[in-house]
N, C-alpha and C positions, 0 to 999 in steps of 0.2 A: 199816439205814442204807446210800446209797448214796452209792459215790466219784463222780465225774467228773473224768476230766483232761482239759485242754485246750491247747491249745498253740497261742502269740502269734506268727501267722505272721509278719505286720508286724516285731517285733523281730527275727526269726530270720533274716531276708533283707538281706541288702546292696544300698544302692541306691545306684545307679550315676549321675553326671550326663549327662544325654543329648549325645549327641552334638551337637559346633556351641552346645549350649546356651550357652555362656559370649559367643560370637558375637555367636548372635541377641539375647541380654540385651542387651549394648551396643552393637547397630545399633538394638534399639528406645529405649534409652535414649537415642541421638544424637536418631532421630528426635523424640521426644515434646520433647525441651528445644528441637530448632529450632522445632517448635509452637509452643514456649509464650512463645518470644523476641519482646518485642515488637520494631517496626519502628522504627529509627533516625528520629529528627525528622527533616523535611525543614527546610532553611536557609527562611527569609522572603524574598521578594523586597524591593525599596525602597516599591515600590507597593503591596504587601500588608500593609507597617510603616505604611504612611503613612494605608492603608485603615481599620485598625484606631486612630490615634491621630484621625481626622477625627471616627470612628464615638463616640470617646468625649467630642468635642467637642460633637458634637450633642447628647448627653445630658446635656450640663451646662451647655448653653448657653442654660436660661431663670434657673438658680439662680445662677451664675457667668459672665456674658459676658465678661468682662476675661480671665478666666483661657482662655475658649474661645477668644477672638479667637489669644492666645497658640497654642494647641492646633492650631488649624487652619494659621498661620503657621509651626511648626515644620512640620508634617506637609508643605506646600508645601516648605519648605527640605530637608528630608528625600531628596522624592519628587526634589529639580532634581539629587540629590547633590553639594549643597554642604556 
């Protein structure tokens, strides 16, 4: 019968945190979350409110006129900022 001994260098070593390590972890951590941040809404203009309520007037203005006629007179009052 044969022995063999071996020996777990891995366990036997002390490991040290690198230098700056702790740093450079949370400069890349700042960096990755500004990535990931989406961009703050932009505000709508009067004209861009007014763009999208005309828009949704045309598309219901063979099924419902009464209600588009409405749609499109708001989006004018809108747009005069009154």
């Amino acid at each position: 019968m044969t022995t063999v001994t071996t020996r777990d260098y891995v366990l036997s070593q002390s490991f040290r945190q690198p230098r700056g390590g702790r740093v450079a972890a949370e400069l890349f951590s700042r960096f990755f979350r500004w990535l990931t941040t989406p961009a703050a809404p932009r505000a709508k203009t009067r004209g861009e409110e007014a763009a999208y309520v005309r828009e949704l007037a045309y598309r219901i203005q063979n099924t419902d006129p009464g209600f588009a006629a409405d749609l499109f007179a708001a989006a004018s009052r809108h747009e005069g900022g009154e």
